[in-house]
C-alpha angles and dihedrals in degrees: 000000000000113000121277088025092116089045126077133039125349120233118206129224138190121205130191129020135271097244100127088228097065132064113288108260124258133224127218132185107188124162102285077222098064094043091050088055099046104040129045097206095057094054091047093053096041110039112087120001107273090112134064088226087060097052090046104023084227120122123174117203105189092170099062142076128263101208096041085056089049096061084047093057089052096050086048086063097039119123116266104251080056096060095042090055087229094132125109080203090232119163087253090063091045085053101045093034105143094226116027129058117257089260095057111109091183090105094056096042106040127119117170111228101250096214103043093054089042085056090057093044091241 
């Protein structure tokens, strides 16, 4: 990720909807920066003031899934060498991981859900 994109304002987002018969909805709050730099979908919708989400910082996604959000989110705020798919996924990579303590195992188990980041243009 490009410098300054953890710095800066927060967007929130809401993701699921409120049928009882469905997951509870989550709320996220990531660098509108970062988001901006990763998705598609989020720097079209924020830059400039054509759409509601650019005047609040406040998006509500009913159609997706939280948890599937949630793994994207993680993946937002991965290490580098993560996102670029250029790990041999080694212990020695789990251990010196940017982001993630040496007992995190998310490097080594993560698969980004293909439709959800099609849908934000990642």
């Amino acid at each position: 990720m490009r410098s300054g994109a953890l710095q800066g304002s927060r967007i929130k987002i809401t993701v699921g909807s409120d049928n009882p018969n469905e997951p509870r909805p989550l709320t996220f709050s990531i660098h509108k920066n970062a988001a901006c730099y990763h998705s598609l979908y989020f720097r079209a919708a924020l830059r400039g003031s054509r759409f509601l989400e650019a005047q609040t910082g406040e998006f509500h996604l009913p159609d997706d899934s939280p948890e599937d959000f949630r793994r994207w989110v993680e993946w937002l705020y991965s290490c580098e060498k993560c996102k670029r798919g250029t790990v041999d996924f080694s212990r020695s990579h789990v251990h010196g991981c940017e982001v993630f303590p040496p007992s995190a195992s998310w490097c080594k188990s993560f698969e980004m859900d293909l439709i959800f980041a099609d849908r934000i243009s990642l």
